[in-house]
C-alpha angles and dihedrals in degrees: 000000000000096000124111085229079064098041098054092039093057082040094054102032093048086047096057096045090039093055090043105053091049087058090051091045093057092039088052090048097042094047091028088205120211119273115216104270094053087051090057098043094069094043094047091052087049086050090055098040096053084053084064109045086047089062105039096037113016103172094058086059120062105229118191132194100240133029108258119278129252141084111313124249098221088184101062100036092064090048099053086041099048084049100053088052088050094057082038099243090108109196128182091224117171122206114207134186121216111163110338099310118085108230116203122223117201122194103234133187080252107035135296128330107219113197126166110241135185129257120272127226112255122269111287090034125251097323085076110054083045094062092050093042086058099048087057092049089036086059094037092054092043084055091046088044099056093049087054088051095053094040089047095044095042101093082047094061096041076056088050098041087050097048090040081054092066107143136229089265082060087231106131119224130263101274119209121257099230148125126008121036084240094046100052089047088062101045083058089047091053090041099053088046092051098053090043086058093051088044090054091038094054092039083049096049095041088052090052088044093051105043090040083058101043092047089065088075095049083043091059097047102046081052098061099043081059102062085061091062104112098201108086108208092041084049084053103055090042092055088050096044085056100052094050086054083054096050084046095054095039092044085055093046092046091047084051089061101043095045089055096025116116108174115175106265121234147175114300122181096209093195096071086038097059092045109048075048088060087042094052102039087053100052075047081061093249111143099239128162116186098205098166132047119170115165111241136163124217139162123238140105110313098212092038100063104038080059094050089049083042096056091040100051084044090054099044085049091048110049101016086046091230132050115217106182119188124186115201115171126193119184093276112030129028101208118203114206120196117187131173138177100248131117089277111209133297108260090237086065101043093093088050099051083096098066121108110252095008117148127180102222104017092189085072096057098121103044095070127039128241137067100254094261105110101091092050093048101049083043093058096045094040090052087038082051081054092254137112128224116214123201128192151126121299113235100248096013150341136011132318113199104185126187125196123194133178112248121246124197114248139277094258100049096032 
């Protein structure tokens, strides 16, 4: 009901019915038509006054054998006659229809006295045919109104399809330029964003590419300046010191790519997938344990996304000491579950394990490889694949990293 379809249509429709039923109102009050009784009263005086006419004066009144012929109006007839008894000439009159006109049939000493007579208003007077008449005109406005609504809101909801069609790259489509001047102001005003995004995004992406890339000189030479330094243990910091600033400049450059990669997908089994990844990473000497491995098809990037499942068992193995992987599939997701036995994060830091070069304790930066890059990057190919990845805290102890992608049929049926 909280929708502005169903705002304009109450709005239009109440407007119609209100507007016309003060202008019946006013025509009702200005003609004062008849109500029903005031309709019977002349015509059952007229009733009374042609019986006696027939008995005192016969010849000046046409008398016929039989009441006249047609289908019989049962309405009126009760009414005449309910009326007659009420003034207490009771008469058994029969109103008849042949054709349009009601014709009135009077039981006379002779036979039977047959006059045309008008058509009287319905039971209960004009008020309720007026009722009945509004609710017809109330349902056909609100027809009418919700026509206009649609019509009116259409161009609204295009606006709303194409927004809720963002895609993984979180750029909005061109929208069309079309219908309402505020509508298609708006459209111009989405679509200038939108292409000012992209711009900043590019810009943003070219600046990490590049400064990840000329590092890489700065990089060499500091290295080899290093290897002079005659004290061991200093030779030793700088050099780590150095490859972390490597892994730094090489992790920017590889989240570059995937951010504005778009490789063609394909059909991935993500079974075998899953599983040669487990193989590789423990002859590595991760601690990984593959538990559950239900066969599922998806489409994706291949490379991709043996890179983003790559970056999250190593980091389950890393941190959380062991890596556990399940794969559960339903006719719609296969959902892939990796759990491990770490400290898991603090649950002020889950929304920022995203972000590119978060770490949850930065003191610890040089005990563990990697630029902190791993998660953002798994997270940017998983949603670019149409899934989502969920991390969070496992219920007794550790992480749960858990990716959800949409099922394909397979190569073969596909």
């Amino acid at each position: 009901m909280n929708t502005l379809r169903v705002k304009l249509a109450i709005l239009i429709a109440a407007s119609i019915v209100s507007v016309t039923c003060i202008l019946t109102a006013v025509l009702i009050y200005v003609f004062n038509p008849p109500d029903g009784q005031q309709a019977v009263k002349p015509l059952v005086e007229q009733i009374e006054l042609l019986s006696q006419v027939a008995k005192v004066a016969p010849a000046l009144v046409p008398i016929a054998n039989v009441p006249a012929t047609g289908a019989i109006d049962d309405d009126l007839t009760s009414r005449l006659r309910e009326a007659l008894k009420a003034r207490g000439t009771p008469r058994n009159v029969v109103v008849s229809r042949e054709g349009d006109a009601p014709l009135l049939s009077i039981p006379a000493d002779q036979g039977w006295i047959i006059m045309q007579i008008p058509d009287l208003p319905p039971q209960g007077g004009v008020f309720n045919l007026l009722l009945v008449w509004l609710s017809i005109f109330t349902f056909g406005a609100t027809a009418v109104a919700i026509f206009v609504a649609n019509r009116m809101v259409k161009p609204l909801v295009l606006l709303e399809k194409a927004i809720e069609s963002v895609g993984p790259d979180a750029l909005l489509p061109e929208l069309p330029v079309s219908g309402p001047a505020e509508v298609r102001v708006a459209a111009r005003a989405l679509n200038s964003l939108s292409s000012r995004l992209k711009t900043a995004m590019e810009s943003r992406m070219r600046l990490v590419a590049a400064a990840g890339h000329d590092l890489r000189t700065p990089i060499t030479r500091m290295r080899l300046r290093a290897e002079f330094v005659e004290n061991t243990d200093d030779r030793a910091m700088w050099l780590n010191d150095i490859d972390e600033l490597a892994r730094i400049a090489d992790s920017a450059i590889q989240l570059v790519r995937e951010e504005s990669g778009r490789s063609k997908p394909e059909y991935v089994e993500l079974d075998r997938l899953i599983a040669e990844l487990a193989s590789d990473l423990s002859a590595m000497s991760y601690d990984v344990t593959l538990t559950c491995n239900a066969a599922a098809v998806v489409r994706a990037d291949r490379v991709g996304l043996n890179r983003a499942f790559r970056n999250l068992i190593i980091n389950a193995a890393t941190h959380g000491k062991r890596a556990r992987i399940a794969i559960k599939v339903t006719p719609t997701d296969a959902t892939v579950t990796i759990d491990d036995d770490g400290p898991g994060i603090p649950p002020e830091l889950l929304g920022r394990v995203f972000e590119p070069f978060f770490r949850v304790h930065p003191a610890r930066t040089k005990e563990i490889d990697g630029a902190g890059l791993g998660l953002t990057i798994a997270h940017e190919i998983v949603q670019r694949s149409g899934g989502s990845l969920i991390i969070e805290n496992g219920a007794l102890r550790g992480l749960v990293q858990i990716v959800r992608l949409p099922v394909a049929p397979g190569p073969e049926s596909a």
